[in-house]
N, C-alpha and C positions, 0 to 999 in steps of 0.2 A: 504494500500500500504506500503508495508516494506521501507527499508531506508530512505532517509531522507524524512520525511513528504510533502505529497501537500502544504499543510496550512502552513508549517512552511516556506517552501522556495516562497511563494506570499507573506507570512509577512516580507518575505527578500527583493524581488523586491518591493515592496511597502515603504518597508522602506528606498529603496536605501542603502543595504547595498553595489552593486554593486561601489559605488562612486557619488561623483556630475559633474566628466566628464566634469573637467573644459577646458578639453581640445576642448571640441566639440567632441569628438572620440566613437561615440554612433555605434549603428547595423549601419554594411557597412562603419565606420569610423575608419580602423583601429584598429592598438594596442587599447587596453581596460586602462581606466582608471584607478589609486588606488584607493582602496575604501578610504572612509572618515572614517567608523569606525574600529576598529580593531576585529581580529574573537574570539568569544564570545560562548562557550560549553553553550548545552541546562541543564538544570538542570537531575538528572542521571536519567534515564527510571528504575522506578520500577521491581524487579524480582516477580511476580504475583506465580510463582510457585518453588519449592526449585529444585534445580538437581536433576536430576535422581539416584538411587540409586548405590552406587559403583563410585559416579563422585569424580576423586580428584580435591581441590580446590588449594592445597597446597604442588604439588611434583616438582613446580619449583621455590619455593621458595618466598619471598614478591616480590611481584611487583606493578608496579604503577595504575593496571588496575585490575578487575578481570577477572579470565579465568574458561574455564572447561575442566578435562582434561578425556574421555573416552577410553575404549577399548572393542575391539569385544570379540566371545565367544571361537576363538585361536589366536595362535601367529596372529600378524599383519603382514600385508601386509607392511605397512611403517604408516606412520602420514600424514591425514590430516588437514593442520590448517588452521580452519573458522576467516573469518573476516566480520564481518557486514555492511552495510551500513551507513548512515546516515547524511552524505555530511562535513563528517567530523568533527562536530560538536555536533549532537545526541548519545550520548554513558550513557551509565549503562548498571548495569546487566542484565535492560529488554532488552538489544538490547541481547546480548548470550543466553537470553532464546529464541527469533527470530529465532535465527539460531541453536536452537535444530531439527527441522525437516530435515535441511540438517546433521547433526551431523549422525541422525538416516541413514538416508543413507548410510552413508561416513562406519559407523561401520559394515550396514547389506552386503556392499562391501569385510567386511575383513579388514578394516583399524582403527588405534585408531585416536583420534580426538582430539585436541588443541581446542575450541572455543574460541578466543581472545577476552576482549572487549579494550581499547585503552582510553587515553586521549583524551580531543577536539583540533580541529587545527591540526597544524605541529608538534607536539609532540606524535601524534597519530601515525605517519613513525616510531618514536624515539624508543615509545614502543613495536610497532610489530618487529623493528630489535634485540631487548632486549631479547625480551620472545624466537624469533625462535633460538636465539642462545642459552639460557638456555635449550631449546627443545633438538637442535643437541647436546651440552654438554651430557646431560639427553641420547638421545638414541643412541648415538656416530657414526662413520662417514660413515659407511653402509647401514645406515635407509631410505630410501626412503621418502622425504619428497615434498607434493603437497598443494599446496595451493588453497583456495577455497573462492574466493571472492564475495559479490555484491554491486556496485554502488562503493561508496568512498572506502567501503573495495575491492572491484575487482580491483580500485587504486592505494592501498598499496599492494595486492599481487604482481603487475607486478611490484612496486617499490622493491620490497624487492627480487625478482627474479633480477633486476638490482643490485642490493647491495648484493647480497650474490650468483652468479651464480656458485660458486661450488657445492651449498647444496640444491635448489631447482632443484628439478626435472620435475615439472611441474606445470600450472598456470591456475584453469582457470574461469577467468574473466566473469563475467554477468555484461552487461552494464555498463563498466569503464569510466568513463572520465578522456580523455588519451591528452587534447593539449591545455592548459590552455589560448594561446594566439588565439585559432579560436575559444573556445566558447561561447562567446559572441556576436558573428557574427551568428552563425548558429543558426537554428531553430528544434523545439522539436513540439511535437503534443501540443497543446492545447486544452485539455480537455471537457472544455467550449464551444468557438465556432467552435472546431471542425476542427480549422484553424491550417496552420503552425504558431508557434509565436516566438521570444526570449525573452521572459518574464523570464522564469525560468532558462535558459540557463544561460541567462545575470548574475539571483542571483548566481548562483552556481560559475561562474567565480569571482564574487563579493568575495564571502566567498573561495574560492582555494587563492585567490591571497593573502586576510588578514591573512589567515590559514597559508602559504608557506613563501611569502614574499619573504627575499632575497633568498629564495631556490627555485621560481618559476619555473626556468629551470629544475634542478635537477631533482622537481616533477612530469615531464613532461614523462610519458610513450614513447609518439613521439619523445621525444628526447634521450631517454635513450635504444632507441630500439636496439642500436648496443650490450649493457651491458649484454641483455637479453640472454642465453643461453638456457631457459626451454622450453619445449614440452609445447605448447600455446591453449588455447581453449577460442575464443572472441567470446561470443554471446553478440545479441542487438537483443531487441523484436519491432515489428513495433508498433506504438504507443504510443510509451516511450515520455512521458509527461518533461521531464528532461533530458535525455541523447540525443542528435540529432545524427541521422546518421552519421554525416559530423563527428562527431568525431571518431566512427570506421572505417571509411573510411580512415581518413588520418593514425589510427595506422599500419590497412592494406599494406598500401602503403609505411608505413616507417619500417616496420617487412619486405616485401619484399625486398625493398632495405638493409636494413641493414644484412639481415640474409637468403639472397635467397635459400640455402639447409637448415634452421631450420623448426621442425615439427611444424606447426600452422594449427589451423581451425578458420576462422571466421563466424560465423554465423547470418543469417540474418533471425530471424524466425516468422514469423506468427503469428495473432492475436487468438487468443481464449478465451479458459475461465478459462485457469489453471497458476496460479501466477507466475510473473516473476516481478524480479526489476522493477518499475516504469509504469508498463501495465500487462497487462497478454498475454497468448498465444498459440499454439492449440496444443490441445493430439499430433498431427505427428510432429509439433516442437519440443514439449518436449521429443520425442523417438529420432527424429533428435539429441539434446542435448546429452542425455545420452549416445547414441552408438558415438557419440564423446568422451564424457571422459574418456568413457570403452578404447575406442583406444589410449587416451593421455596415462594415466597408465598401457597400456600392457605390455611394458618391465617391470614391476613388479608383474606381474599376475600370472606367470607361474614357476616351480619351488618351492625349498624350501623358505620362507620369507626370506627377510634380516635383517629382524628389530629381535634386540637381544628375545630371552627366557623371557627375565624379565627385567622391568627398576623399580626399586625402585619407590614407590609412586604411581606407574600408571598401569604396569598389570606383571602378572607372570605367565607362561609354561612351569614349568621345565620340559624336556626331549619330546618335542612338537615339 
């Protein structure tokens, strides 16, 4: 299971990273507790395999994470930039190589590709606001830029579409956790008995809250939905062991309110066999998915590209 691990986020509820809830304010009590300890990065996930060939490492200069930066076989359509999951906390270069198989996609669409990796915690927003503005710098202010997140990275894409709504042009989120203050409360699949539970809910609110802190609100998708100006794509797979419904629902509900004529899809799709954040889900979901994002990135589909001929470090078309 991609982002943040099963085993790592029960070693969370089990360790009470969520807090000791001195308040009494446990499932159905309420605001959530502070945690007791503060949020703590996993040690970096190994790169098992080198990038692909032609990847630049190094066309945006040092930064505090590493990235990978590709391009198709012409000019680009604009930039995709990948964010991974991990619940904020799991990051190295193994998580960018994670998300080489979406990379492969994003390029055989026509688009060149950012894959981010990020600091742990609240520092992890910090970085993704850093790099995409080196990006836009790098392909200057025509370039069509979409974001492609899962789980904590689907997180920071809808944050960084809030923080930068000039330059994102579209977002689209796989099982985000978007309302720091109902997570805790709601319920996710449980794997085990099969039951609804907030077992894992509870850790990931534990670890958002250590992670943010006094930025809790800000990080808050539900809250920043007025901020939002991008062409939106929310899917959630049923049986998402981590993510609960109840939290796409309330983004649902606050993207309508806030933004009653902006483009959005949310999706609610079906179990299968074919990998999604935190569950998997079936062949007609996954076609469901994609003739969604083909439709988020239409107004960049047609016509000549926008993205320049050539950007130093990363690809070049002259007279393309």
């Amino acid at each position: 299971m991609r982002s943040v691990g099963l085993a790592s986020l029960v070693a969370l509820a089990i360790a009470g990273c969520g807090g000791d809830d001195p308040d009494g304010d446990g499932p159905g009590g309420g605001e959530y507790a502070a945690p007791s300890v503060p949020c703590v990065g996993r040690p970096a996930v190994p790169a098992t395999v080198p990038p692909p060939t032609g990847t630049s490492t190094t066309a945006l200069g040092p930064q505090t994470a590493p990235y990978e930066l590709q391009a198709p076989a012409a000019r680009p359509r604009g930039v995709a930039v990948l964010l991974h999951g991990g619940g904020w906390v799991e990051v190295g270069p193994g998580q960018v190589q994670v998300m080489r198989p979406t990379a492969d996609a994003w390029l055989a669409r026509g688009w060149a590709t950012a894959n981010l990796d990020y600091r742990p915690c609240g520092a992890g927003l910090d970085d993704v606001l850093v790099m995409h503005d080196a990006i836009r710098r790098l392909v200057g202010p025509d370039t069509p830029i979409v974001v492609v997140g899962e789980s904590a990275g689907a997180h920071l894409g809808l944050l960084l579409a809030a923080n930068r709504p000039d330059s994102i042009g579209a977002v689209i989120a796989k099982a985000p956790p978007t309302d720091p203050h109902a997570l805790a409360d709601q319920q996710a699949f449980d794997p085990v008995t099969g039951a609804p539970s907030n077992v894992l809910p509870r850790a990931l609110a534990g670890t958002w809250r250590a992670a943010f802190g006094e930025r809790l609100d800000e990080s808050s998708p539900v809250a920043r939905a007025d901020d939002i100006d991008a062409r939106l794509v929310v899917a959630w797979g049923e049986g998402d062991v981590i993510i609960p419904e109840g939290q796409i629902d309330g983004l649902e509900k606050a993207l309508e309110d806030a933004r009653p004529d902006g483009w959005q899809r949310v999706l609610r799709l079906g179990r299968g066999s074919e990998r999604f954040p935190h569950t998997s889900i079936s062949a007609e979901s996954a076609a469901r998915l994609r003739l969604a994002v083909d439709e988020a990135i239409e107004p960049w589909t047609d016509g000549d590209p926008r993205a320049p001929a050539a950007v130093p470090g990363w690809w070049s078309f002259p007279g393309r």
